[in-house]
C-alpha positions, 0 to 999 in steps of 0.5 A: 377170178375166173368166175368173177370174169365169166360172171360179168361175161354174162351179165354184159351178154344177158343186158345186151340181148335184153336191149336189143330184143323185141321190147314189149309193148306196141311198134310203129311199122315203117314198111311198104307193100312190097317190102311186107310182100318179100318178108312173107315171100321169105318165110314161108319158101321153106322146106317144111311147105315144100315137103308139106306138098308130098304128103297128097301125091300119089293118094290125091291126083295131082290136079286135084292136090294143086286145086286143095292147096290153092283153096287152102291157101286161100281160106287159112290166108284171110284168117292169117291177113285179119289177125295180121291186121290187127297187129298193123292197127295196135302194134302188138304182136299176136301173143300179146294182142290174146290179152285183150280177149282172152284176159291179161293173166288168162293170155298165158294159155295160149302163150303156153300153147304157142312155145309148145307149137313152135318148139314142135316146129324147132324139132321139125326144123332140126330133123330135115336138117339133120336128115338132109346133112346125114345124106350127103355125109352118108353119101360122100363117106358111109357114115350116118347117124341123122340123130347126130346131126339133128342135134348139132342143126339145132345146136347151130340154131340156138346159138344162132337165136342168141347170137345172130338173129338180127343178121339172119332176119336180114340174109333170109330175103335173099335165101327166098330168092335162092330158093326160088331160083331152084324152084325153077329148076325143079318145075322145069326139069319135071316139066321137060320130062313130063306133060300136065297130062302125065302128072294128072293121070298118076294112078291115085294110091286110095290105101295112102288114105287122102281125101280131098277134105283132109288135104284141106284141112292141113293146107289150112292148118299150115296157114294157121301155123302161121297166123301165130306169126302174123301180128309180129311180121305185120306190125313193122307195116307202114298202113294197113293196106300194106299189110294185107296186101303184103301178106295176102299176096306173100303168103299165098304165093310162097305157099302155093308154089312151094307146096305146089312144088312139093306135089310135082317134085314127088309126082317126078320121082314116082313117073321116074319109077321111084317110090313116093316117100311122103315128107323126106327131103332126100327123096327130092335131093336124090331125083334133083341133085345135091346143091339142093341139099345145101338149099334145104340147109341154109333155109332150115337153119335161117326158118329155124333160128327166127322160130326159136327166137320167137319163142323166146320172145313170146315167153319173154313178153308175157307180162311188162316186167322184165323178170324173165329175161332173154339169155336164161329163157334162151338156154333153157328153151335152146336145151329143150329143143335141142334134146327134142331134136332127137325124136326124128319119130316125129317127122312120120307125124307131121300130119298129127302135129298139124291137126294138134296145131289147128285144134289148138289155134283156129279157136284162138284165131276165131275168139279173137277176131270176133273179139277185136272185129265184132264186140270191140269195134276194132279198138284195143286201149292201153289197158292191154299194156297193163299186168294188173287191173283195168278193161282187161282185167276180167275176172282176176285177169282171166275171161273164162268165157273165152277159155270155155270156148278155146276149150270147147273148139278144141275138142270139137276139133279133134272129135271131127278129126279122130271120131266123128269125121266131117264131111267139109272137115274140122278147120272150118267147122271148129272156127266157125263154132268157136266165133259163133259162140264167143259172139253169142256169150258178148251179145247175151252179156252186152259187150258189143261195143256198137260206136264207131271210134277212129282208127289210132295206134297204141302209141297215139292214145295218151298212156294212164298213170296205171298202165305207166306204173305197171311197167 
């Protein structure tokens, strides 16, 4: 009886979660400029952006740390707002709009590559909480075991996923108000103690092994770490002005203050005479007192949990037939991360795991901007619904030639990054390389689309017989 009961527990739950969940398929955007604005604001005044600004100071002068996060910033930006848009324009989010590039079958390697990204920045995620929860625990009792409370951060954020992600979605805009209130803080504690002048003449550290470049390359990459989000969060906007006003505006203001922060709040600590430790949130805590521990928390686990559930959502929505469903893709991903959360080795790699993110990404990005832009006139049709056969079918639903150039970006990245160091970096580079070549192959073979079609939404084009019947 017991099971019986606990069987239908978790039928009624699993139904539930597949009702409510990000249903595939396109969504018409209902907000404006500024409400897309604080939804960007919101997500990206995190702590992993904040701490992202320590890794420059002291190995790059301080000036010239801020100078590489804003031009960053604002290069990853545009790639972020043009992939944004597209989402705006279709009503996709970004994993499903790689179907029309990439092919409807051959779009679950870039699916792949993103549950593997985000997964990647769960465990991040769990172990700054973990870390930061350890410290004060440590400091109040002695006890301290960071892998513990790593695992129960992470625990609380799968169950958060399953069980309260809606709620979350709404309480994080005004977490971002919270944390920018002690942003404030921060600024003018160190700033009251002291000058510009001081920051900028930090002795810089050449064994940290900075340059300008390679500072550039990770602001960049953290925008791109992003764009795998951009369509999801840029689809719910009423026009297209307002999203990229929204998310240009949002992102790059929530970016370079927190990573501006992050450069300044480390830049304190060593004019304070203490050590520069790259990425440890109790390096701050200590020099700013502990509420901002219970800050670091709270938008951890409000980051954390909206990044699981997209990956979740992401695998859930590979393909119009419900198969895989919510709740058992939730506990097999939730337990994944959970044991994942563990390997706090992996905060000393963060910078690794950024240049993974970018060798994987920035061709995605490239191939498929150049695809919507360029070759397809800014048009998807309702075949990019489908599971089978139609204009995105390509060959047995996977378009080799974009994969050969995804294949081909990223190796050129990591060779610019590892054996060949480029004197402008790999980002640019790689995207650059990567367009250029998916173009070249669309012209060779006469895919350019060259009429000029009206704006519609996918909820607008009438919907075939087939692309019905695949549903």
């Amino acid at each position: 009886m017991t099971e019986i009961r606990s069987g239908s527990a978790y039928r009624r739950l699993s139904d539930h979660l597949d009702n409510h969940s990000d249903g595939y398929g396109p969504l018409r955007g209902t907000l404006g400029t500024a409400r897309m604005g604080m939804i960007w604001l919101a997500a990206n005044l995190v702590v992993t952006t904040l701490l992202t600004g320590t890794l420059f100071v002291p190995g790059l002068s301080w000036g010239l740390s801020v100078a590489m996060i804003v031009l960053g910033t604002l290069i990853g930006g545009s790639v972020l707002v043009l992939v944004g848009n597209m989402g705006t324009r279709t009503g996709l989010p970004t994993m499903s709009l790689t179907k029309g590039s990439f092919g409807l079958r051959g779009s679950f390697l870039p699916v792949a590559a993103n549950v593997v990204t985000l997964m990647g920045w769960s465990w991040v995620q769990a172990m700054l909480a973990g870390v930061t929860v350890n410290f004060l625990v440590e400091q109040a009792t002695g006890f301290s075991s960071p892998v513990l409370f790593s695992v129960l951060c992470q625990l609380l954020v799968v169950c958060l996923a399953i069980f309260g992600h809606t709620g979350i979605a709404r309480v994080e805009p005004w977490l971002a108000l919270v944390i920018l209130a002690f942003m404030a803080y921060i600024f003018t504690t160190a700033f009251l103690a002291h000058g510009p002048a001081d920051f900028s003449a930090i002795p810089q550290d050449a064994a940290a092994g900075w340059t300008p470049v390679a500072a550039l390359d990770v602001v960049i990459a953290t925008a791109i770490s992003w764009t795998v989000l951009s369509a999801e969060f840029n689809r719910l906007a009423r026009t297209q002005s307002a999203g990229i006003i929204g998310s240009g505006i949002g992102y790059t203001l929530s970016t370079v203050l927190a990573m501006t922060l992050g450069a300044t709040a480390i830049g304190y600590v060593v004019l304070e005479g203490g050590e520069a430790v790259p990425f440890d949130p109790t390096v701050i805590v200590a020099a700013f007192g502990a509420p901002l521990a219970v800050v670091i928390f709270l938008s951890v686990m409000a980051t954390n949990t909206m990044v699981v559930y997209g990956m979740v959502a992401s695998v859930v929505n590979m393909a119009p037939s419900r198969r895989v469903t919510f709740l058992p893709t939730a506990i097999v991903l939730g337990g994944i991360s959970i044991l994942g959360s563990t390997w706090l080795a992996l905060l000393n790699q963060f910078t690794a795991f950024l240049t993974v993110i970018g060798a994987l990404f920035i061709p995605v990005f490239a191939i498929m901007i150049v695809d919507y832009y360029l070759v397809r006139s800014r048009h998807y049709g309702r075949d990019i619904l489908r599971g089978h056969g139609g204009e995105y079918w390509y060959s047995g639903g996977v378009n080799v030639a974009a994969v050969g150039v995804w294949l081909v970006g990223a190796g050129a990245s990591l060779l610019l990054t590892y054996v060949v160091p480029s004197p402008i970096g790999a980002t640019i580079p790689t995207f650059v390389l990567s367009a250029l070549l998916y173009f070249a192959w669309a012209a060779a073979t006469g895919r350019i689309d060259r009429t000029r079609r009206p704006h519609v939404h996918l909820l607008d084009l009438p919907e075939t017989p087939q692309a019905h019947a695949d549903h």
